[in-house]
C-alpha positions as protocol buffer text, in pm:
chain_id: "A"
residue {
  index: 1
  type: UNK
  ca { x: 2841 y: -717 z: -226 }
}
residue {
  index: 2
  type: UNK
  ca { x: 2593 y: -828 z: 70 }
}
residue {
  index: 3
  type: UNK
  ca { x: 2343 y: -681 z: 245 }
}
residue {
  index: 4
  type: UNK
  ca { x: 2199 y: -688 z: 614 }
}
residue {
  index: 5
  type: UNK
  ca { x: 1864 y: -579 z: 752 }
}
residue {
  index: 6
  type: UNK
  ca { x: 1930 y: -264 z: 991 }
}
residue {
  index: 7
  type: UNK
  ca { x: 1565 y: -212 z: 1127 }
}
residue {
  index: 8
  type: UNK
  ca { x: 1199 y: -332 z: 1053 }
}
residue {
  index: 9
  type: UNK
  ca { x: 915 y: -234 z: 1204 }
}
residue {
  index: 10
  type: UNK
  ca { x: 534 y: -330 z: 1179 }
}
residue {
  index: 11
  type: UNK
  ca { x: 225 y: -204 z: 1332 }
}
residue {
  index: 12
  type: UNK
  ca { x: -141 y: -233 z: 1248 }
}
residue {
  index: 13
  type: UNK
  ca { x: -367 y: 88 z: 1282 }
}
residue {
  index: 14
  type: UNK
  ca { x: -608 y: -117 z: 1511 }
}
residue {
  index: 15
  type: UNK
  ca { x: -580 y: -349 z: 1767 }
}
residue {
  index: 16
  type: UNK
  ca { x: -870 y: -534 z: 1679 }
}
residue {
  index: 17
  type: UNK
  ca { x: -826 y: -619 z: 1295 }
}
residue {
  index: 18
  type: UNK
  ca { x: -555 y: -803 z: 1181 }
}
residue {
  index: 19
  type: UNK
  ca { x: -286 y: -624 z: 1032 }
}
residue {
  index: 20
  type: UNK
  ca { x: -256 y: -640 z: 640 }
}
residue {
  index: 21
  type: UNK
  ca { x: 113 y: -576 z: 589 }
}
residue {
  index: 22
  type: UNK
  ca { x: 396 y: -770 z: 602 }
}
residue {
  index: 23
  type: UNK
  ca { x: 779 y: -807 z: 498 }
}
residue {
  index: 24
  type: UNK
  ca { x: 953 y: -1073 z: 436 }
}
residue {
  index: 25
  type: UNK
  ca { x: 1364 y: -1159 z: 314 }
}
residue {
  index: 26
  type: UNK
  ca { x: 1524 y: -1399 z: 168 }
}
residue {
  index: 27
  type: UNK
  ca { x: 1898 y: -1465 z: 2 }
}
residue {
  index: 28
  type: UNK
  ca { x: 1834 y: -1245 z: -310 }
}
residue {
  index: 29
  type: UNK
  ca { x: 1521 y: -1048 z: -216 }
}
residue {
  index: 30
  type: UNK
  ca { x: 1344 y: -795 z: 22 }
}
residue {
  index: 31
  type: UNK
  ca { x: 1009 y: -759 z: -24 }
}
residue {
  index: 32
  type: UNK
  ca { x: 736 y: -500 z: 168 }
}
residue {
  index: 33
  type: UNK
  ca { x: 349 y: -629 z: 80 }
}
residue {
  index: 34
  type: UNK
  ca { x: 66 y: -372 z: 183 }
}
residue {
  index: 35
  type: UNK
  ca { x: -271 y: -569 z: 181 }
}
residue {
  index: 36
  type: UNK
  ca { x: -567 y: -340 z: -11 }
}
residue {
  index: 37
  type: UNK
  ca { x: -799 y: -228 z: 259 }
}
residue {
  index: 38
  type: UNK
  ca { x: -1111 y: -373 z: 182 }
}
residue {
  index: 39
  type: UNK
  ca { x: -1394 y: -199 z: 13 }
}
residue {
  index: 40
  type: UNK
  ca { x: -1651 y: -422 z: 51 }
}
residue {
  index: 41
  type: UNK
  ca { x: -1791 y: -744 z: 354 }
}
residue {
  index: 42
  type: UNK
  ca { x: -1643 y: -1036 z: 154 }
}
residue {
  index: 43
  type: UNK
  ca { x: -1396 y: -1232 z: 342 }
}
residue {
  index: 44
  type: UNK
  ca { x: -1182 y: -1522 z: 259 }
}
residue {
  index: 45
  type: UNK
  ca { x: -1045 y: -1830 z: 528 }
}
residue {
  index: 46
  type: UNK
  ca { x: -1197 y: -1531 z: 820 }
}
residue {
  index: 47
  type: UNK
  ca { x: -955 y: -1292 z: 709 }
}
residue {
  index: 48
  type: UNK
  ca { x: -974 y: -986 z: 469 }
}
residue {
  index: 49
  type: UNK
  ca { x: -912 y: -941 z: 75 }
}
residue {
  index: 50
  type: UNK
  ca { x: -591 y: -733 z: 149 }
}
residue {
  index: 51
  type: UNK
  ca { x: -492 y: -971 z: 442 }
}
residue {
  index: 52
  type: UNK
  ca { x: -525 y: -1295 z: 241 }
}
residue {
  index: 53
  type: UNK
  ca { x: -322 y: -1123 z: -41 }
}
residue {
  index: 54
  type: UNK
  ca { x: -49 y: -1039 z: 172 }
}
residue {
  index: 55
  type: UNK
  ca { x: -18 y: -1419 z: 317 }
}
residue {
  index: 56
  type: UNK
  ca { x: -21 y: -1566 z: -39 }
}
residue {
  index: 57
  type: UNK
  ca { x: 292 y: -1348 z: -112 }
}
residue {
  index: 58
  type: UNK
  ca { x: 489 y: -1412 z: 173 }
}
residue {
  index: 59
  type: UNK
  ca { x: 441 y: -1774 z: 168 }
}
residue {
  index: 60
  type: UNK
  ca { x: 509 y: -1774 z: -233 }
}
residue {
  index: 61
  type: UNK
  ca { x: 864 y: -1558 z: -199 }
}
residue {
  index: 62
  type: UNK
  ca { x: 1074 y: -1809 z: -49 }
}
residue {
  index: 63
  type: UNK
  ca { x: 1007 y: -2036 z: -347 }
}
residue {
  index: 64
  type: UNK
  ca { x: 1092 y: -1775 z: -630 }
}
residue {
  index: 65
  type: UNK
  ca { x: 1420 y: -1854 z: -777 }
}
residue {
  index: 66
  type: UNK
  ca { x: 1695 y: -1581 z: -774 }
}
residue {
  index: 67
  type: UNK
  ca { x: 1811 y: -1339 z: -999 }
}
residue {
  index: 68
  type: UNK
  ca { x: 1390 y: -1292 z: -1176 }
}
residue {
  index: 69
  type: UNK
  ca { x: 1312 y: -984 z: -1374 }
}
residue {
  index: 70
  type: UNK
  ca { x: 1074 y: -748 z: -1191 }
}
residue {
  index: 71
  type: UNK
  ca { x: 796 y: -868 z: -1499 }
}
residue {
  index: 72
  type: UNK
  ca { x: 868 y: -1225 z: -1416 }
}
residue {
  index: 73
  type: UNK
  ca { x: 852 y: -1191 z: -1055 }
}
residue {
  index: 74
  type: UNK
  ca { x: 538 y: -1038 z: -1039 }
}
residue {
  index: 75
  type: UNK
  ca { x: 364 y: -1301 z: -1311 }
}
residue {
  index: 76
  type: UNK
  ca { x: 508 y: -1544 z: -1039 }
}
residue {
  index: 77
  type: UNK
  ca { x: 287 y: -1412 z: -783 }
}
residue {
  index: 78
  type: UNK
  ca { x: -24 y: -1366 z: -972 }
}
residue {
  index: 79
  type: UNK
  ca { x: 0 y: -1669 z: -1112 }
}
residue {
  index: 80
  type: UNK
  ca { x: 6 y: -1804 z: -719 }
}
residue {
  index: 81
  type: UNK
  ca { x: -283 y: -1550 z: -664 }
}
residue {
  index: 82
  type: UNK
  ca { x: -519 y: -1707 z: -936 }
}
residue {
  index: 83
  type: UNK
  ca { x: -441 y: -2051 z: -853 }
}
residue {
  index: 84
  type: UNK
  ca { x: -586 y: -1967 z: -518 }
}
residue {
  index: 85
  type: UNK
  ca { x: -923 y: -1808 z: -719 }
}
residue {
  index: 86
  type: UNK
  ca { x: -980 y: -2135 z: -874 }
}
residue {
  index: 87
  type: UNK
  ca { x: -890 y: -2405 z: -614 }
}
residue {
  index: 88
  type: UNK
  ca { x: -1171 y: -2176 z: -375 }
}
residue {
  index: 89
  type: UNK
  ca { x: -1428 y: -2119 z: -647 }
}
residue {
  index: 90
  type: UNK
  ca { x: -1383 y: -1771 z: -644 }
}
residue {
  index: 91
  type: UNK
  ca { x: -1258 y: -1721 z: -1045 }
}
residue {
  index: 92
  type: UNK
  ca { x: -1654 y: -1628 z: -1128 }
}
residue {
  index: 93
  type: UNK
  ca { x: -1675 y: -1377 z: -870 }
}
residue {
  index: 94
  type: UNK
  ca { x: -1371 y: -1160 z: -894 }
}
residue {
  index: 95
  type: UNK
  ca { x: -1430 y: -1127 z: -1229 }
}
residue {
  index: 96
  type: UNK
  ca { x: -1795 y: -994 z: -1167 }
}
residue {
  index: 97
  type: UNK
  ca { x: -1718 y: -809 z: -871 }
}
residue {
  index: 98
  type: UNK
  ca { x: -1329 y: -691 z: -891 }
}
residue {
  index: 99
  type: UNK
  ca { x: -1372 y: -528 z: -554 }
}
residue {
  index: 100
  type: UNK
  ca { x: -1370 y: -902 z: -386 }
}
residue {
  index: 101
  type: UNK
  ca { x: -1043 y: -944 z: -557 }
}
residue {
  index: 102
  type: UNK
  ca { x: -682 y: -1005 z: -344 }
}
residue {
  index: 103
  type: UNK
  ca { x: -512 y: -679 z: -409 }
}
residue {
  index: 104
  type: UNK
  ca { x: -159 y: -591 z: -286 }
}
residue {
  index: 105
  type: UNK
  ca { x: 118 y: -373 z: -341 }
}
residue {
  index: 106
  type: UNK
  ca { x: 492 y: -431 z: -316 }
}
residue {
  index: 107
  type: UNK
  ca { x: 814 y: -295 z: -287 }
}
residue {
  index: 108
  type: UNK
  ca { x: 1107 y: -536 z: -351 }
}
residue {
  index: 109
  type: UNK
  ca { x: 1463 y: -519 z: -294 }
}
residue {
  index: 110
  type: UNK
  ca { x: 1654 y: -731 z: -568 }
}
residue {
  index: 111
  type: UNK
  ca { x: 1996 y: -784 z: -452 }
}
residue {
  index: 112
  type: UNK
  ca { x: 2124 y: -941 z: -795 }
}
residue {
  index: 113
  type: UNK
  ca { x: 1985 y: -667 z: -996 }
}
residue {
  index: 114
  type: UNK
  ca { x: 2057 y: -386 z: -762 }
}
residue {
  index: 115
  type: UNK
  ca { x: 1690 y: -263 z: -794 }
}
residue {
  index: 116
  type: UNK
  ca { x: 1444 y: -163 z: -601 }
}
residue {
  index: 117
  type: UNK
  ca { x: 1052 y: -200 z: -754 }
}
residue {
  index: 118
  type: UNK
  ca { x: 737 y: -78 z: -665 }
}
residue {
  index: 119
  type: UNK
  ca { x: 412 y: -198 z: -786 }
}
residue {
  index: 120
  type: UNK
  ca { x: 111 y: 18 z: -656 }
}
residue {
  index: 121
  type: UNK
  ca { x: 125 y: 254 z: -324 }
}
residue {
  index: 122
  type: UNK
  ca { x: 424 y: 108 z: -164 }
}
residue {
  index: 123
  type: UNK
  ca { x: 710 y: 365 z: -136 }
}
residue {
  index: 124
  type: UNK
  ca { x: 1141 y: 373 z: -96 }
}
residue {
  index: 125
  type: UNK
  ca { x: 1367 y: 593 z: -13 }
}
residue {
  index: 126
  type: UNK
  ca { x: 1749 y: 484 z: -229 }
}
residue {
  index: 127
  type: UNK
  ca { x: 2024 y: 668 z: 1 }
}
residue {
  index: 128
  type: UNK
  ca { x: 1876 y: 1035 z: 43 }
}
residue {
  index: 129
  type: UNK
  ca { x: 1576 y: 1074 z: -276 }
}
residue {
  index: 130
  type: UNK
  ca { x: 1228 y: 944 z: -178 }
}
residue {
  index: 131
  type: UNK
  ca { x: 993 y: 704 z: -469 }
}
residue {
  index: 132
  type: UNK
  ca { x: 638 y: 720 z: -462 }
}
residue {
  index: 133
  type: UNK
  ca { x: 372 y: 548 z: -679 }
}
residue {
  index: 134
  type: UNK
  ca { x: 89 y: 779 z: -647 }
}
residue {
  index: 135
  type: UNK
  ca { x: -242 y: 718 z: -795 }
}
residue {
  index: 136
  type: UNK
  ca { x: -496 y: 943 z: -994 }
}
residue {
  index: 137
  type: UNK
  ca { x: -800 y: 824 z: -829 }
}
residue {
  index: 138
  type: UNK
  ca { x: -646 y: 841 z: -465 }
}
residue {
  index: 139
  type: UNK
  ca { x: -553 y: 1228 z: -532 }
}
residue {
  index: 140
  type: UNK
  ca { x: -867 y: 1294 z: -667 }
}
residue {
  index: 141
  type: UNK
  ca { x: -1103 y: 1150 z: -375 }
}
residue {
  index: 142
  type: UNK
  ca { x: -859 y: 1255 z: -139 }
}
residue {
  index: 143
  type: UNK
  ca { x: -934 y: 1615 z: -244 }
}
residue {
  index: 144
  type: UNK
  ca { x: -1269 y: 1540 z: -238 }
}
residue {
  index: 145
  type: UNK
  ca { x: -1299 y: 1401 z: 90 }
}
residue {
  index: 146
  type: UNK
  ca { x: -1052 y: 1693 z: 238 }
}
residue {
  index: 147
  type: UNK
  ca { x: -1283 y: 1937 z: 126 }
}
residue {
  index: 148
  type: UNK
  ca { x: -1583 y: 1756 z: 282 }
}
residue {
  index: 149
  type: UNK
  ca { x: -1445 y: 1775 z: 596 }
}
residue {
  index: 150
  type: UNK
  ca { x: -1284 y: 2097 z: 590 }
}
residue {
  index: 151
  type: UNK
  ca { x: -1623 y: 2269 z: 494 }
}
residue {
  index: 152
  type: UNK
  ca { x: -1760 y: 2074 z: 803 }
}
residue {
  index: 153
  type: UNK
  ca { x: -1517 y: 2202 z: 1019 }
}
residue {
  index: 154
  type: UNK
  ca { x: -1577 y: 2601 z: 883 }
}
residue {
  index: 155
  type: UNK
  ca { x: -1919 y: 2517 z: 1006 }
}
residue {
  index: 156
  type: UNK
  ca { x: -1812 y: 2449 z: 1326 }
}
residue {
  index: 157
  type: UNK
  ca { x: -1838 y: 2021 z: 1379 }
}
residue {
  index: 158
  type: UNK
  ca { x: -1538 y: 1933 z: 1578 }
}
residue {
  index: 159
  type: UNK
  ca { x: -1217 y: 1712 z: 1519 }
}
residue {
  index: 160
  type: UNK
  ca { x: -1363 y: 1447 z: 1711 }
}
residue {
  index: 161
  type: UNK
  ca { x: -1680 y: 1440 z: 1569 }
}
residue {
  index: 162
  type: UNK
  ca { x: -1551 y: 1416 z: 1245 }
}
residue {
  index: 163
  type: UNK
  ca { x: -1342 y: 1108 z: 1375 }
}
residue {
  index: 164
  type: UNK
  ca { x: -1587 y: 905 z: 1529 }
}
residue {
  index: 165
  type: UNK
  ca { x: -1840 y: 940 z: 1196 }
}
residue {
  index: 166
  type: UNK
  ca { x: -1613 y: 1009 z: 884 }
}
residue {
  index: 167
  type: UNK
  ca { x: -1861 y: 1196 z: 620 }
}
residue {
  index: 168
  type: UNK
  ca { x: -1612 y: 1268 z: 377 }
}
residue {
  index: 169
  type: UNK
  ca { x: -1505 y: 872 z: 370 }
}
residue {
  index: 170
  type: UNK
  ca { x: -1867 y: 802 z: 314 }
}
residue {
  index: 171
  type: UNK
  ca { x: -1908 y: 1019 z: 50 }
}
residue {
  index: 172
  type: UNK
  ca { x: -1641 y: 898 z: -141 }
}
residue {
  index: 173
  type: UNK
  ca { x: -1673 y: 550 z: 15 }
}
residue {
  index: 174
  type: UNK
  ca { x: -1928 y: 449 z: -385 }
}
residue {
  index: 175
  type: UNK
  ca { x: -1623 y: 617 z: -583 }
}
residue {
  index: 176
  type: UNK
  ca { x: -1377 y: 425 z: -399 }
}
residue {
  index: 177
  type: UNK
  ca { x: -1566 y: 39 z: -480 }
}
residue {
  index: 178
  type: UNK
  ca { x: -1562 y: 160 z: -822 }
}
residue {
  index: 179
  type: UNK
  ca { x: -1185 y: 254 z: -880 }
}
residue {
  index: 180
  type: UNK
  ca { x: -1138 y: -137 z: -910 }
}
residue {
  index: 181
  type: UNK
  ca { x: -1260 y: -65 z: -1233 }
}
residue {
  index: 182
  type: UNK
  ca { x: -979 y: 73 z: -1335 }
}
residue {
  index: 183
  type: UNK
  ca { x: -717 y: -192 z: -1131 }
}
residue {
  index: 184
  type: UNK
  ca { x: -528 y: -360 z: -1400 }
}
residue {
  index: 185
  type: UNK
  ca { x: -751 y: -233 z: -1693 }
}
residue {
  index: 186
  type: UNK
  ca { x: -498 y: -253 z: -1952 }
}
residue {
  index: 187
  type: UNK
  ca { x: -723 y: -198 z: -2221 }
}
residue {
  index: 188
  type: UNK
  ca { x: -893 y: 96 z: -2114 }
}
residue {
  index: 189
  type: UNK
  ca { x: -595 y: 331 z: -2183 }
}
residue {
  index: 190
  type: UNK
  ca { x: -704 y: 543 z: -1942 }
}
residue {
  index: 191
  type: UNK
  ca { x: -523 y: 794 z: -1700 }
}
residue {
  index: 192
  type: UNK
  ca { x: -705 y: 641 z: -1425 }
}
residue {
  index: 193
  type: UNK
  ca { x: -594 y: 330 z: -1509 }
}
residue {
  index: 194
  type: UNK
  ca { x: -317 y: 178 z: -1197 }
}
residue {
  index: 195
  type: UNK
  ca { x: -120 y: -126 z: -1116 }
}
residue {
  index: 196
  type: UNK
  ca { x: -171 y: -382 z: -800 }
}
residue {
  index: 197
  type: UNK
  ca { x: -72 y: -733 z: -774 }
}
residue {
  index: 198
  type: UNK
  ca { x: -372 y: -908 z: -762 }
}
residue {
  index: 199
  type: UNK
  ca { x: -376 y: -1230 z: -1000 }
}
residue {
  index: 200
  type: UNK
  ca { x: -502 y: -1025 z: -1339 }
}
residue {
  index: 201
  type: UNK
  ca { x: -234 y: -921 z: -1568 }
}
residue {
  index: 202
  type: UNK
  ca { x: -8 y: -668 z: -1513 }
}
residue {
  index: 203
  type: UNK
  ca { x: 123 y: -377 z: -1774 }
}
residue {
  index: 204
  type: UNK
  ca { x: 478 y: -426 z: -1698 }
}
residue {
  index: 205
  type: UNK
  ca { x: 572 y: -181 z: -1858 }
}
residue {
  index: 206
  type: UNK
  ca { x: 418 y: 57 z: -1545 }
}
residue {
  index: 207
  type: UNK
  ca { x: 627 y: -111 z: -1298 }
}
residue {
  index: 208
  type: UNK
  ca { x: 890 y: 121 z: -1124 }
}
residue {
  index: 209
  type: UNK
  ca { x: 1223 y: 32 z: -1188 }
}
residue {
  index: 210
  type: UNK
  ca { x: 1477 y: 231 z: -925 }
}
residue {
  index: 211
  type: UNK
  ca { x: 1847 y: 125 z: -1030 }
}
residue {
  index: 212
  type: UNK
  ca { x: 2043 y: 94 z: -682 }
}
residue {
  index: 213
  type: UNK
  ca { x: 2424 y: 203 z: -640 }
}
residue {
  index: 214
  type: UNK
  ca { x: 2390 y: 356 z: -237 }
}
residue {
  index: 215
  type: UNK
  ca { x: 2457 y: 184 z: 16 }
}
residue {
  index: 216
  type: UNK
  ca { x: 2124 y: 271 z: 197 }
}
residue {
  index: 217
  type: UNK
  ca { x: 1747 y: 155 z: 54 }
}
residue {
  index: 218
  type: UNK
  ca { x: 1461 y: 189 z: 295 }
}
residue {
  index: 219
  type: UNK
  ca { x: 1099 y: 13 z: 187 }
}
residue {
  index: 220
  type: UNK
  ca { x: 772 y: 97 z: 293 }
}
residue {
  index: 221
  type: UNK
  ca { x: 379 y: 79 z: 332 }
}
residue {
  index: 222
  type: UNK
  ca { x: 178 y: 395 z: 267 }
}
residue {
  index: 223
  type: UNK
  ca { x: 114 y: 404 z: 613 }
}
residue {
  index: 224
  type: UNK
  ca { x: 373 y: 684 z: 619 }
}
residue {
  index: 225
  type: UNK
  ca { x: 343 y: 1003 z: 447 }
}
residue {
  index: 226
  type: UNK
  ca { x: 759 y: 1091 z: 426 }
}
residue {
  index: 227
  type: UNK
  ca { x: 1037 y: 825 z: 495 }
}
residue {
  index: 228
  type: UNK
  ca { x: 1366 y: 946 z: 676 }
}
residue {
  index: 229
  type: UNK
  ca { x: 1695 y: 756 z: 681 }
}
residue {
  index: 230
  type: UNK
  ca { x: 1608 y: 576 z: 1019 }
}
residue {
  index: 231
  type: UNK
  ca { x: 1286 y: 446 z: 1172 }
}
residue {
  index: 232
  type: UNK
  ca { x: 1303 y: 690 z: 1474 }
}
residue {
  index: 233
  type: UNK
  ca { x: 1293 y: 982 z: 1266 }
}
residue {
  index: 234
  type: UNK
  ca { x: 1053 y: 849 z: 1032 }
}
residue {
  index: 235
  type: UNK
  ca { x: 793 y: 738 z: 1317 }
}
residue {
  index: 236
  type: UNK
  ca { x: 843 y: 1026 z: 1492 }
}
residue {
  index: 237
  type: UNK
  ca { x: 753 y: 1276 z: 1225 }
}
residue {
  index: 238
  type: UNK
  ca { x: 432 y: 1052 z: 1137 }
}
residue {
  index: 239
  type: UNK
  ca { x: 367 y: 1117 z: 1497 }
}
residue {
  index: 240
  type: UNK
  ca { x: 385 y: 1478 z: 1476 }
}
residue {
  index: 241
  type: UNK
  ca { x: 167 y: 1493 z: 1135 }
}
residue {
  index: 242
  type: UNK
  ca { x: -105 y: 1232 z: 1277 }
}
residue {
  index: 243
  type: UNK
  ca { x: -165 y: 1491 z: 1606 }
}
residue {
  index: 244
  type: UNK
  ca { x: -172 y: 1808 z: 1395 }
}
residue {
  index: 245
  type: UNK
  ca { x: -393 y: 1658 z: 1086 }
}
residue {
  index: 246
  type: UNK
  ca { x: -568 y: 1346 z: 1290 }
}
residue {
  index: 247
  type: UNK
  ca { x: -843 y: 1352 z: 1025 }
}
residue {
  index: 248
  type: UNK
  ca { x: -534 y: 1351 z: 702 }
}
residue {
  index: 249
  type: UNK
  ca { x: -675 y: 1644 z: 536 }
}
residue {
  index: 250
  type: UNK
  ca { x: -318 y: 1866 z: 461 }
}
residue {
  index: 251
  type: UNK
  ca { x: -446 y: 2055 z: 760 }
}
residue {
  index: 252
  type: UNK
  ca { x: -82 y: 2211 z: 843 }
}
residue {
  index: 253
  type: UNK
  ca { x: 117 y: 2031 z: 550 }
}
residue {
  index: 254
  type: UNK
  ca { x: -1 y: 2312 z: 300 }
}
residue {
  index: 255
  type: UNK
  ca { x: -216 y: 2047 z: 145 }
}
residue {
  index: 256
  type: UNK
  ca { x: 13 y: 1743 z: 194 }
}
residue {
  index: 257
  type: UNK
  ca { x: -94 y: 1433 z: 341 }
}
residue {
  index: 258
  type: UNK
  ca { x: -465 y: 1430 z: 220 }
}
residue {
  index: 259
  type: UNK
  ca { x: -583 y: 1059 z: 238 }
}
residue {
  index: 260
  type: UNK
  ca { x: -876 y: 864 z: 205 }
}
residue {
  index: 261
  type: UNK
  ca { x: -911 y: 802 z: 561 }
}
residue {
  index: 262
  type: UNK
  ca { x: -813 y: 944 z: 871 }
}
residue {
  index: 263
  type: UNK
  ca { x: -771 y: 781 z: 1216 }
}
residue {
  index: 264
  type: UNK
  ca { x: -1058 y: 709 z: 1373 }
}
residue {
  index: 265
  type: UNK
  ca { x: -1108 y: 658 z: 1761 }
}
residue {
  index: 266
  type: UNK
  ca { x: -898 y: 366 z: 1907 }
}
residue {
  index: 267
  type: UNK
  ca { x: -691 y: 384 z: 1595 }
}
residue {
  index: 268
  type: UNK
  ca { x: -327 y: 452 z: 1622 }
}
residue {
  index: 269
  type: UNK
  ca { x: -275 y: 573 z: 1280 }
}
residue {
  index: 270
  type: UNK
  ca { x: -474 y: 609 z: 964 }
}
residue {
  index: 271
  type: UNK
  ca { x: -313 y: 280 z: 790 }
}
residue {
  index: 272
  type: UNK
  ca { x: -146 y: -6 z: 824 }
}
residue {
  index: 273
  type: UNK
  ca { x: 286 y: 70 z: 842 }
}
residue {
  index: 274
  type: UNK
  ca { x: 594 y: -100 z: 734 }
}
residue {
  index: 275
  type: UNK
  ca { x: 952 y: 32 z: 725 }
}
residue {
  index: 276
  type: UNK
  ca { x: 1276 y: -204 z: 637 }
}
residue {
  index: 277
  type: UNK
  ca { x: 1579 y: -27 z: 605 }
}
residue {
  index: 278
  type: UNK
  ca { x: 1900 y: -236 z: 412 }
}
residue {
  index: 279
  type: UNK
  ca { x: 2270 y: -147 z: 443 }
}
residue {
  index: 280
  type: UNK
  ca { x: 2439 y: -292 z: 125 }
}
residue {
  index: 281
  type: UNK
  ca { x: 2822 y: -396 z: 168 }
}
């Protein structure tokens, strides 16, 4: 059995920050990367946290051998990840201040394990059933920020003034630095505990395993809320939700779709997107 790649597609929410997603496929392996959006001014080589992530993976994928275990391909990675901590004299500072660290998500498509696996808030759709990873904290300041916006729209501030100076992002904005807390915290044992690839040590027992025997696997950013079996569809229903629910509140969606951010003025879409869709023969 083979595989080909039917469509990708790639698009940054802004025109004036560099994208941090990214695909990439080799012999054995597809692999989606979403780049953390920063939470904080620290920058690396000029670029972002989430965007210097995502270029460490992509250039370290072509090197992996075939045929790796999801555990062992991810300890590939972060080893990769930490090497880069210590040869820039970053090691101290990630460790005091997580929210500088390079944090990533992935979905990969292993061809000799017929797998798909998700790490953090990348998503796949395997022939017609949709995968998320979804985490606690996101939900929870999600709701948090909906309802700070919705109770400043009952009061009668507009759409577009809610766009151009996001309240509900800045009061969750302290909660959000802090979740990095709980990023890899193995020991805490706590349900706010999550996974993201980002050179610390990984439970991998918490990585998604999706067994594959369609002929059909799509993998994707977050930057969508539902995936369809073709990129049309799919963009054009992210289309419809962004210009009912610009601000990503569930306005519309009977509570769906209730992010951390919305799209702000000049923005084409609240995050980042990827979609790769794989016929397997």
């Amino acid at each position: 059995m083979s595989f080909v790649i039917e469509e990708s597609f790639i698009k940054g929410k802004s025109t004036t920050e560099l994208c941090e997603d990214g695909w990439i496929a080799t012999q054995d392996y597809v692999v989606v990367v979403d780049g953390a959006t920063s939470k904080s001014d620290f920058r690396t080589e000029g670029v972002t946290t989430g965007r210097k992530a995502m270029e460490i993976i992509l250039e370290e994928i072509p090197n992996l051998p075939s045929g790796l275990s999801a555990p062992d391909f991810i300890e590939a990675i972060n080893s990769k990840i930490m090497q880069y901590y210590r040869s820039h004299q970053l090691w101290e500072s990630v460790v005091q201040s997580p929210e500088m660290r390079l944090t990533a998500s992935l979905a990969v498509y292993c061809h000799s394990r017929n797998e798909v696996w998700l790490l953090g808030d990348c998503q796949c759709r395997v022939g017609a059933c949709n995968f998320k990873n979804e985490k606690k904290i996101d939900t929870l300041l999600s709701e948090m920020r909906s309802f700070v916006l919705s109770s400043a729209l009952q009061a009668g501030i507009s759409v577009s003034e809610l766009q151009r100076d996001d309240i509900g992002r800045k009061f969750i904005f302290p909660m959000l630095r802090k979740q990095y807390l709980w990023q890899n915290n193995i020991e805490s044992n706590s349900e706010y505990c999550y996974l993201a690839l980002d050179g610390f040590p990984v439970d991998s027992s918490l990585i998604r395993i999706i067994p594959v025997c369609c002929r059909s696997v799509v993998l994707a950013t977050d930057g969508y809320f539902d995936l369809f079996g073709s990129l049309q569809e799919t963009e054009n229903i992210l289309h419809d939700q962004i210009d009912a629910d610009p601000l990503c509140i569930g306005v519309g969606y009977a509570g769906k779709n209730k992010t951390t951010k919305g799209v702000i003025p000049g923005n084409c879409s609240f995050d980042d997107r990827t979609y790769v869709r794989i016929t397997r023969f």
